[in-house]
C-alpha positions in Angstrom: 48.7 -12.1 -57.3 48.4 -9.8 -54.6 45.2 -8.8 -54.9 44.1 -12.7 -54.8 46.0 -13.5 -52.0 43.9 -10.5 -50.3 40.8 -12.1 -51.1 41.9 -15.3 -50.3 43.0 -14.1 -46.6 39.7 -12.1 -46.3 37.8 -15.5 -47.0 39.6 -17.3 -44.8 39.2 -14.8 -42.3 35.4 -14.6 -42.4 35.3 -18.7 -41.9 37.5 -18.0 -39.0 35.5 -15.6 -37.5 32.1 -17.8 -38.0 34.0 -20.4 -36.6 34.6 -18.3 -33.1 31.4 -17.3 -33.4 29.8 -20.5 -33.6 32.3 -21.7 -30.7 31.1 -18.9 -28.5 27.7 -19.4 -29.1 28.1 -23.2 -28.5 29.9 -22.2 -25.4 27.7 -19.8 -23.6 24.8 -22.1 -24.4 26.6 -25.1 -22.3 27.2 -22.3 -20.1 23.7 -21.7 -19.5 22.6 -25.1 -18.5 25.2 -25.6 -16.3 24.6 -22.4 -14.1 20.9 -23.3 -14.1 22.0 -26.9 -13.2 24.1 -24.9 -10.0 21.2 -23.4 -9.3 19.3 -26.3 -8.9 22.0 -28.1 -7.0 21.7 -25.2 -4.6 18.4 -25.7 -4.2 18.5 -29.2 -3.5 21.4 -27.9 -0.9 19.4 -26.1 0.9 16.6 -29.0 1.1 19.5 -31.5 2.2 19.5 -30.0 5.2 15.4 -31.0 6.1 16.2 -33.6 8.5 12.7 -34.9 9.6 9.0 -34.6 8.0 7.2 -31.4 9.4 3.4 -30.5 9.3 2.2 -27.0 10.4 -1.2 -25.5 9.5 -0.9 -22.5 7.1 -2.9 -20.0 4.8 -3.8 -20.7 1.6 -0.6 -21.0 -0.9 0.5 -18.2 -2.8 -0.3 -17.7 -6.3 1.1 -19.9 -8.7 0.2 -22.0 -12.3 1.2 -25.4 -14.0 1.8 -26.8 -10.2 -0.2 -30.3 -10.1 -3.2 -30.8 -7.8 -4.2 -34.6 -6.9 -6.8 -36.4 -5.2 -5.9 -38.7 -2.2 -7.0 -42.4 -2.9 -8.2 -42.9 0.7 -8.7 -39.0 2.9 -10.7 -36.4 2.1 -7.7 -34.4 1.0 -5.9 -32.6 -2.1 -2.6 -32.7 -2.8 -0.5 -29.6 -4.3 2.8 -29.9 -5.3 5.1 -27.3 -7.1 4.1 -24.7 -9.3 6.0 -21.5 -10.7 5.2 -17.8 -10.0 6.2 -14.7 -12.1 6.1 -11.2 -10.8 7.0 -9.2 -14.5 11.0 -9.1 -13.7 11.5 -12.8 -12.3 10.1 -16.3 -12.0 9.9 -18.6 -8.6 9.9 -22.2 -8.7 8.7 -24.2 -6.6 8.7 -27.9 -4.8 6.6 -26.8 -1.9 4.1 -29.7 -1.2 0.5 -28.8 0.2 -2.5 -30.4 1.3 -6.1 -29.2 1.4 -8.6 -31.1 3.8 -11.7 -30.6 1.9 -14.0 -31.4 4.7 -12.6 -29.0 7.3 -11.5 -26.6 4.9 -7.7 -26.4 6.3 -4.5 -26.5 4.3 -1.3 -27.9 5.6 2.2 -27.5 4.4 4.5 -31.0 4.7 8.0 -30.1 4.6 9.5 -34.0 3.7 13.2 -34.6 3.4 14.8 -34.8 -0.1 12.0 -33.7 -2.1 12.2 -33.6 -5.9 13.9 -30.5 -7.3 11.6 -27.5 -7.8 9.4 -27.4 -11.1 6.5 -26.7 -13.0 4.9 -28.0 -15.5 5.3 -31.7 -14.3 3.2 -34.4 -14.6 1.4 -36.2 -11.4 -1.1 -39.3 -10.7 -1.9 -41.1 -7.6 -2.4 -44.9 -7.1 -3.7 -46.7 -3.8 -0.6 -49.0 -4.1 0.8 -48.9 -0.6 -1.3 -47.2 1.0 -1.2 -44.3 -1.5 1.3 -43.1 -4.1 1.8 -39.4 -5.5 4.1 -40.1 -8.9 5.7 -37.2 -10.2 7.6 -37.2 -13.7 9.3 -34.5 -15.8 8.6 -30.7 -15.8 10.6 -27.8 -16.1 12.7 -25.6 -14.5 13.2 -21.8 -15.3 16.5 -19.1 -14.5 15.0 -16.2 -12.5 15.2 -13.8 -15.6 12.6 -16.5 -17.3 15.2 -16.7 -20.2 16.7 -20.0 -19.8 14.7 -23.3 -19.1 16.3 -26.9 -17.7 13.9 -29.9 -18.7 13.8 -32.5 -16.0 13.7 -36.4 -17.5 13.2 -37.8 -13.5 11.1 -39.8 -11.9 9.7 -39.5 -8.4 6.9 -41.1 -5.9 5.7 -40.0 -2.6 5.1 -42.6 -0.4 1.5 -41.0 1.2 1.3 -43.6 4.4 5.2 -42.9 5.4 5.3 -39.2 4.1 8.9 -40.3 2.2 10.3 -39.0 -1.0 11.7 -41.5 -3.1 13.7 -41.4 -6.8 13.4 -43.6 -9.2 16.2 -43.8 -11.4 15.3 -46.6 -13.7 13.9 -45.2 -16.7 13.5 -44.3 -20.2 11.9 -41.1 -22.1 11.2 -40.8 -25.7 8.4 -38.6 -27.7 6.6 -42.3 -28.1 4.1 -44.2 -26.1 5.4 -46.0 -23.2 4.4 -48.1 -20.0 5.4 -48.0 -16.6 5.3 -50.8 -13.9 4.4 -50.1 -10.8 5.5 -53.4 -9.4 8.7 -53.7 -10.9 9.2 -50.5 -11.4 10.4 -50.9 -14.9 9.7 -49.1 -18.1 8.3 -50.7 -21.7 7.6 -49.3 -25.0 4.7 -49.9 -26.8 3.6 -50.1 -30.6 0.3 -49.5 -31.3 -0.9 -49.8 -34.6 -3.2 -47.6 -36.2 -2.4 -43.8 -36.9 -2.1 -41.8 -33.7 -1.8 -38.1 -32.8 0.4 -36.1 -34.4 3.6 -34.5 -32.8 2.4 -31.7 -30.4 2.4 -30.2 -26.8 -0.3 -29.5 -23.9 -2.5 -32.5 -25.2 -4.5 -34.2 -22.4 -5.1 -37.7 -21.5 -8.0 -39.7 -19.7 -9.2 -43.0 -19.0 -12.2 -44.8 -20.5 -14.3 -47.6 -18.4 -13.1 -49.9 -20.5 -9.4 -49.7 -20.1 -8.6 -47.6 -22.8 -7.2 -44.0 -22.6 -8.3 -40.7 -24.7 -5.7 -38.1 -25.7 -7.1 -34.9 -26.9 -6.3 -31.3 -28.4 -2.5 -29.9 -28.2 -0.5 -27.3 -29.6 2.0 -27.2 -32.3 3.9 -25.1 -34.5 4.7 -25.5 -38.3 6.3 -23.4 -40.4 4.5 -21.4 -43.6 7.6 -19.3 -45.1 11.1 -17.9 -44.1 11.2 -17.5 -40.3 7.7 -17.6 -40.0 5.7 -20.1 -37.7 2.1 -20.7 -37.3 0.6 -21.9 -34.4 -2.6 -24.8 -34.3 -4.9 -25.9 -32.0 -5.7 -29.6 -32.2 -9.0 -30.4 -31.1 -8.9 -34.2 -32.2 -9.1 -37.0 -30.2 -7.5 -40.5 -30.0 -8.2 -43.7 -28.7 -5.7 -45.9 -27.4 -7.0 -49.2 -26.6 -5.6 -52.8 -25.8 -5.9 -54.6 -29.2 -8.2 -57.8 -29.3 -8.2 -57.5 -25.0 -4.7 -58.3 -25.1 -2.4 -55.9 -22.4 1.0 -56.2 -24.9 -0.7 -55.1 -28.1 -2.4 -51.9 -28.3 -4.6 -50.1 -31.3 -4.9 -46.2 -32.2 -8.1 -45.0 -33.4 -9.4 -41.9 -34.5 -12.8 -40.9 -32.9 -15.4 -38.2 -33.5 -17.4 -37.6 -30.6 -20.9 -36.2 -30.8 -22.6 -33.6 -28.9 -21.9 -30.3 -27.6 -17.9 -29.9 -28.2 -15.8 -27.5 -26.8 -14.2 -24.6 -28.4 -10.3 -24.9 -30.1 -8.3 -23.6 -27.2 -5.0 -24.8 -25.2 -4.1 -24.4 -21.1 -7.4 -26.3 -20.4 -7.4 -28.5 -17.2 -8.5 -32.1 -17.2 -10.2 -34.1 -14.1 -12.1 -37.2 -13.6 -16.0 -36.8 -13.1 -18.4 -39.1 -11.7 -19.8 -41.5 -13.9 -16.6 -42.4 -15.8 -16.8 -38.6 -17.3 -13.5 -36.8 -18.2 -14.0 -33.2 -17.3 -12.4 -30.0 -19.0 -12.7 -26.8 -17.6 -11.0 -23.4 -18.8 -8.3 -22.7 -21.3 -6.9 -19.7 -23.4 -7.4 -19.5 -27.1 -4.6 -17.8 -29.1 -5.1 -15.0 -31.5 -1.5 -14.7 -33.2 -0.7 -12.0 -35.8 3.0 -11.1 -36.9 4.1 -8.9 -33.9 1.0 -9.6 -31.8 -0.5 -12.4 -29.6 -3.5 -12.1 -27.9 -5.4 -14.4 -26.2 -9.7 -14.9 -25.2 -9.9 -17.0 -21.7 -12.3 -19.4 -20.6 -14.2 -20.6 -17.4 -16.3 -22.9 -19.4 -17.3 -26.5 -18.3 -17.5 -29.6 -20.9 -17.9 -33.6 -19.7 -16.9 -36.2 -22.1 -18.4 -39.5 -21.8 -16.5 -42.2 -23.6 -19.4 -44.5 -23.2 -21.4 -42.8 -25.2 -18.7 -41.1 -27.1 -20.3 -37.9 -26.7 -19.6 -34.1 -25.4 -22.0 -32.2 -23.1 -21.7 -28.5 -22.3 -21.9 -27.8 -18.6 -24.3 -25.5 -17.3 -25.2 -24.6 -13.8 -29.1 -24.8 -12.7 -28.6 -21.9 -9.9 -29.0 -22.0 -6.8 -32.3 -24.5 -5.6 -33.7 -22.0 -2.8 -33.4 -19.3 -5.5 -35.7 -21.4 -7.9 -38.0 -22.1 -5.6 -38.8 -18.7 -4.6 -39.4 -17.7 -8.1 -41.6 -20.3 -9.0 -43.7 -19.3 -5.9 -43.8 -15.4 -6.8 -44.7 -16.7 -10.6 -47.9 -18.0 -9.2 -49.2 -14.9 -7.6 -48.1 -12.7 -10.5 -51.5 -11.7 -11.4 -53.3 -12.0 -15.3 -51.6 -9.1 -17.5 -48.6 -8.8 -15.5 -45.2 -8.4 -16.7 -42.2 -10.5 -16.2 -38.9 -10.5 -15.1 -36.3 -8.4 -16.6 -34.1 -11.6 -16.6 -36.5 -13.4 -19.4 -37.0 -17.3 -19.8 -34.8 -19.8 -19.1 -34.7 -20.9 -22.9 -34.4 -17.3 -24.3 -31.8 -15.9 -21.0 -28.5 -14.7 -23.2 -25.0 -14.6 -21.3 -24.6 -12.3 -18.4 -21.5 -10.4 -17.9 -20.3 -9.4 -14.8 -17.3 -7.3 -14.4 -14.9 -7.2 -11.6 -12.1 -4.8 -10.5 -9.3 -6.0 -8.4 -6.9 -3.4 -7.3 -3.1 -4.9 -6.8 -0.9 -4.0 -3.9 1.2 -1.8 -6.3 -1.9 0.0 -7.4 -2.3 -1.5 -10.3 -6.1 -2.1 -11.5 -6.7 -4.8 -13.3 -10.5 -5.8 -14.8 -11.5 -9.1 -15.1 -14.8 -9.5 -17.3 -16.8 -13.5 -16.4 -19.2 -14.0 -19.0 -21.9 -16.6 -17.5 -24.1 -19.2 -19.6 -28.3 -19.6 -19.3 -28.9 -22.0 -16.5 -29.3 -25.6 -17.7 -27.9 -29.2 -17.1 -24.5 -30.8 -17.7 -24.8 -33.8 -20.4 -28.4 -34.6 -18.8 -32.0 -34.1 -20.0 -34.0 -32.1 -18.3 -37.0 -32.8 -16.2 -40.4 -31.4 -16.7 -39.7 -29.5 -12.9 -36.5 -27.6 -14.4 -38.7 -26.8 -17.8 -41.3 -24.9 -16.0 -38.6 -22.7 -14.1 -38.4 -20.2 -16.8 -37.4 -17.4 -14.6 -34.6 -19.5 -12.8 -32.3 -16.8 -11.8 -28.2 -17.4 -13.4 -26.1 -18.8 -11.3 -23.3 -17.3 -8.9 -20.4 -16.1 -10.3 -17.6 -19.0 -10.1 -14.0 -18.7 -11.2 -13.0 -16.4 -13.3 -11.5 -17.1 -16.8 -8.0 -18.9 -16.7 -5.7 -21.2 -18.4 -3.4 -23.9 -16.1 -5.7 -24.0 -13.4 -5.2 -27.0 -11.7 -8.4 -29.7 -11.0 -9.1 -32.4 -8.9 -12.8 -34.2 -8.2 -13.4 -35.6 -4.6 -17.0 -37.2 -3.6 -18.3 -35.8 -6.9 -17.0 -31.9 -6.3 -14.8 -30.5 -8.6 -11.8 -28.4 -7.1 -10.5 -25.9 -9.0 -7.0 -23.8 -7.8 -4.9 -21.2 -9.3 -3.6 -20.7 -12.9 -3.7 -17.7 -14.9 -4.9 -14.8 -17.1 -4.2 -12.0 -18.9 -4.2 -8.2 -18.3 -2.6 -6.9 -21.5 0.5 -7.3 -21.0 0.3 -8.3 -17.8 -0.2 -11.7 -16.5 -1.8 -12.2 -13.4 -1.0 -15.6 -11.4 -3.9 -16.6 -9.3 -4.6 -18.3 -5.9 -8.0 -18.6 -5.3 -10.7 -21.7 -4.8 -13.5 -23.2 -5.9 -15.8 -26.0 -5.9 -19.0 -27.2 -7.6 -20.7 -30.2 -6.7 -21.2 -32.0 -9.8 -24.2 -34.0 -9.2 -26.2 -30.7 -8.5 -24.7 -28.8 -11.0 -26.5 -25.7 -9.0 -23.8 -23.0 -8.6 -19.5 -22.7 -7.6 -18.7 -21.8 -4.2 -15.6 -19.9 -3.6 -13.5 -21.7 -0.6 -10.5 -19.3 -0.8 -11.2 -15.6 -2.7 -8.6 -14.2 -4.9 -6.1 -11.6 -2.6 -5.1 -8.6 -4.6 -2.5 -8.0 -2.2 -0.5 -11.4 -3.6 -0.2 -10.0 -6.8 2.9 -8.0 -8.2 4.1 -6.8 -11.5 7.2 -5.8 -11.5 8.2 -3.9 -15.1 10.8 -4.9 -17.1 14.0 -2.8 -17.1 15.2 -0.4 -19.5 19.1 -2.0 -19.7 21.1 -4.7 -19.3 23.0 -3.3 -16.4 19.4 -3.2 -14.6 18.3 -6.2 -15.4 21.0 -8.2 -13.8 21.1 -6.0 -11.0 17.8 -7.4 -10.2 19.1 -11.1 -11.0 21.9 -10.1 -8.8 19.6 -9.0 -5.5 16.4 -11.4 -6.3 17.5 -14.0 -8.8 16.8 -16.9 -6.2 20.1 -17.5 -5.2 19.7 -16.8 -1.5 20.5 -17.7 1.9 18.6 -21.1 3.6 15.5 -18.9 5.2 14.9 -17.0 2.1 14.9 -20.1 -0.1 12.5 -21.8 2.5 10.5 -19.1 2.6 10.2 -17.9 -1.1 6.9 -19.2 -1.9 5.2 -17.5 1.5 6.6 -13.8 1.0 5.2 -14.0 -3.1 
């Protein structure tokens, strides 16, 4: 008997002590959100106390990815809002709102009054409603250590013509399809029939000329054994569409564009191109192995056109004056002679340029652009461009980069920002570029990367370090540094 009642106690004990476990775990879990919850409300503290809207000319922003980058309905302007930063020790959120005149090449910071809380990873559109409206929804929000993450439900719209922040608190969110009002400001859920898209995150959506909208690629994870999970990389697209023409009864349909197509990958940026063309640019493709994850970036161009249903590769043409200067020295080339090293334009193989940027903390870090054979984007080419066989390649443009963020105004393409890869570390960028997409001749850089924004802090050996850092830089500061966060990164 005594030896039972041993074993019984010793069971009972080990269900006890699973139990605290389970209790403490459960606890410091609900203890988590709720400090990143204070830290947001101290955040939205320190904006409280913006009394008045205030617009000052200023640099470019610092570096920063998954901020979103919109197109004004009516000015020649771009609109950047929030973002997130991450040095190696600790991540910076932001709600900072920028604009970018793309005619006199100026950026201006807005400081409004109760602005959304600080994010990433949110979504934005604009609509000419009332003169303008910037809607923001969800996103997340990150502790300093990047360890903890707060996912925001909300709803916001900047009113562009009054410069007024406004929440709208009538909504509801579910991992289905649903419909927002813009007149009443009210939410509906739809039910398309038809199979649709499997579960999955980072997909990207478009519109077609004909009302529909086109949701492609995504990432998920399933799992294959025990505690093991593999990653994919959808590169399917859907179709939703308005059933029969009718606005409250809506079709999924599978569709399997031809052409050109791009390359599995995820992180790719999405814009609207002329001609009703959805444009995707960039992107990282994951290389996962059991203790290792490596990734191959792009600074790649594709255009869908959902009229055709059809993928084109883009390819620049080089610069014009360039061509023309060739063509010219091709004619005096006498009988015999040789040609250029750089070969025709229908046998020129990639070119690789290589570029060294030297960080403030003396870190180098190499960033290799692989550039395409001149050509055209989604359009035949003329019997001019055919004879230009020793067209030169085209300027370098971007470098590769996942999360860059996009935005088309008078047919150029804006890219800003996102991010690559070093190893292990990751380097957040702040440069931009543009391309005029009707010429399709070469990018222009309109602010250059600045290896003196970037900073890699390592990670520290212990604990005891770690939150010594959280301590001193873990965002929780007085008003000025708060305010003036996203200038000193």
């Amino acid at each position: 008997m005594g030896k039972k009642g041993k074993k019984e106690k010793k069971g009972r004990g080990a269900e006890k002590t699973a139990a605290k476990m389970e209790k403490k775990v459960s606890k410091r879990s609900r203890k988590e959100e709720e400090d990143l919850e204070a830290l947001i409300a101290h955040f939205q503290t320190l904006d409280a106390k913006r009394t008045q809207t205030v617009e000052l000319p200023c640099p470019p922003p610092s570096p920063r990815l998954n901020a979103s980058l919109s197109v004004h309905p009516e000015k020649d302007e771009l609109i950047l809002f929030g973002g997130e930063y991450f040095n190696g020790q600790k991540t910076f959120l932001y709600n900072e709102l920028y604009v970018y005149n793309t005619r006199k090449d100026t950026w201006t910071k807005v400081d409004i009054p109760s602005p959304p809380p600080r994010r990433c990873a949110h979504q934005a559109v604009v609509v000419p409603q009332g003169g303008g409206q910037l809607w923001v929804f969800g996103g997340e929000f990150a502790s300093p250590n990047g360890e903890q993450f707060y996912h925001y439900k909300d709803l916001w719209v900047l009113h562009l013509a009054t410069k007024t922040w406004e929440q709208v608190k009538d909504y509801i969110y579910y991992n289905d399809v649903y419909a927002f009002n813009l007149d009443t400001f009210t939410w509906s859920k739809l039910s398309p029939s038809g199979t649709g898209p499997t579960p999955r995150s980072g997909c990207q959506m478009s519109v077609t000329p004909q009302g529909g909208i086109v949701v492609y690629g995504g990432y998920s994870k399933q799992r294959v054994k025990k505690d093991v999970d593999k990653g994919t990389r959808h590169s399917d697209m859907f179709l939703l569409k308005p059933e029969d023409g009718r606005e409250d009864k809506w079709v999924w349909t599978r569709m399997n564009p031809s052409g050109v197509k791009p390359t599995p990958r995820s992180g790719f940026s999405v814009a609207m191109a002329p001609n009703h063309q959805t444009l995707f640019f960039g992107g990282v493709c994951d290389e996962e192995e059991e203790e290792s994850l490596s990734g191959e970036f792009f600074n790649d161009l594709y255009f869908y056109d959902a009229t055709r249903n059809r993928w084109f590769e883009g390819q620049l043409k080089g610069p014009k004056s360039e061509k023309k200067k060739r063509r010219r020295g091709r004619k005096e080339e006498p009988e015999g002679g040789s040609r250029p090293a750089c070969g025709g334009a229908g046998t020129q193989g990639p070119v690789q340029l290589v570029k060294e940027v030297v960080a403030e903390d003396g870190t180098v870090v190499t960033i290799k652009q692989v550039l395409t054979a001149p050509g055209s984007a989604g359009q035949p080419r003329s019997e001019d461009e055919d004879s230009l066989e020793e067209a030169g390649s085209p300027a370098p443009g971007p470098c590769p980069r996942s999360n860059a963020m996009l935005a088309v105004k008078h047919g150029v393409l804006y890219v800003y920002g996102g991010m690559f890869e070093a190893g292990d570390r990751q380097v957040t960028l702040s440069d931009l570029h543009c391309l005029d997409l009707h010429r399709m001749e070469a990018w222009k850089a309109l602010v250059e990367m600045d290896p003196e924004t970037q900073e890699w802090l390592e990670e520290t050996d212990s604990e005891e370090d770690s939150e010594e850092v959280e301590g001193a830089e873990g965002g929780v500061d007085d008003e000025d540094s708060g305010e003036e966060s996203g200038a000193e990164d």
